[in-house]
C-alpha positions in Angstrom: 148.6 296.1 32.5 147.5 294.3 29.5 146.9 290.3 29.3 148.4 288.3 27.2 146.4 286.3 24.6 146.6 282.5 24.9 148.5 281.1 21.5 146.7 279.6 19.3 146.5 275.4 19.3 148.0 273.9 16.4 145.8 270.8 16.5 143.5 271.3 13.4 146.3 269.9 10.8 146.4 266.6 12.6 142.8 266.2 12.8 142.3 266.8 9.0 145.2 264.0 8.6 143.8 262.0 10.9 140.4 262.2 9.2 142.1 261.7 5.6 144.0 258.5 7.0 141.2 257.1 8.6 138.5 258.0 5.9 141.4 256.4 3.0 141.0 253.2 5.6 137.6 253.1 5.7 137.1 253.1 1.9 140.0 251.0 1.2 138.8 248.3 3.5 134.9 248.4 2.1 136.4 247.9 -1.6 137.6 244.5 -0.7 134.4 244.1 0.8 132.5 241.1 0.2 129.1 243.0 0.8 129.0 245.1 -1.5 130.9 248.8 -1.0 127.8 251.0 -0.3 126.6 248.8 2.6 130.4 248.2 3.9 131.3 251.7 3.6 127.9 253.0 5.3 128.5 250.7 7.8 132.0 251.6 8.5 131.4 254.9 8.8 128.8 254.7 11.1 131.2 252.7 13.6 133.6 255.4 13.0 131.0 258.0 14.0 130.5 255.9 17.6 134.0 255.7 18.3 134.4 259.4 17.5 131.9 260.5 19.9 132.8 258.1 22.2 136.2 259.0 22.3 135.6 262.7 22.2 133.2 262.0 25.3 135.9 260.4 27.4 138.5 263.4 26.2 135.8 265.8 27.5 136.0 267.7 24.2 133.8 270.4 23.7 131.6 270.4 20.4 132.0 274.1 18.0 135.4 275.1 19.5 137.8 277.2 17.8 139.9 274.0 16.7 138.9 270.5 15.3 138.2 267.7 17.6 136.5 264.6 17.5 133.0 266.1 17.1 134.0 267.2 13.9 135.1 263.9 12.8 132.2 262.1 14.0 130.3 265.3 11.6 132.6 264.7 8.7 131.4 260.3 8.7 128.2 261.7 9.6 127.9 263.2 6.0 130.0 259.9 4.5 127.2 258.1 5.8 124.4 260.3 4.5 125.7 260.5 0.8 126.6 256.7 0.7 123.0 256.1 1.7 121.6 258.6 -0.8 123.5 257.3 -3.2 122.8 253.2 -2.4 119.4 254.3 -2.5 119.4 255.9 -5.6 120.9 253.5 -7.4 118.6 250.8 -6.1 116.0 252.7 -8.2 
């Protein structure tokens, strides 16, 4: 007798809102910034990649699964921070 396949988890919608919310927060909040929005925004998206994988540790999430977790947040601010610092670096030049 054949097994039936798990169904699918419908989480990976709410993660991508949940990113877009957060990351629309994160940008809107270093524009008012009074340190400039390159420094504001890297550092705001390096907190957000901390309490993503601190919050995906206490969840017990498993990084590379089949739907989007916390890990991939904390990977999506993770490249934030890496083009706001290329880019506050290259316009220091």
């Amino acid at each position: 007798m054949a097994h039936p396949q798990p169904l699918p988890q419908l989480g990976s919608g709410r993660v991508l809102i949940r990113f877009g919310v957060t990351t629309t927060i994160l940008v809107s909040a270093a524009a008012f910034s009074g340190i400039g929005f390159a420094g504001s925004l890297g550092t705001l998206t390096w907190m957000a990649m901390i309490v993503s994988s601190a919050v995906a540790v206490i969840r017990r999430e498993r990084p590379f699964e089949s739907t989007l977790n916390h890990w991939d947040d904390m990977v999506g601010y993770a490249a934030i921070f890496c083009l706001v610092s290329i880019f506050a670096h290259a316009s220091a030049i």
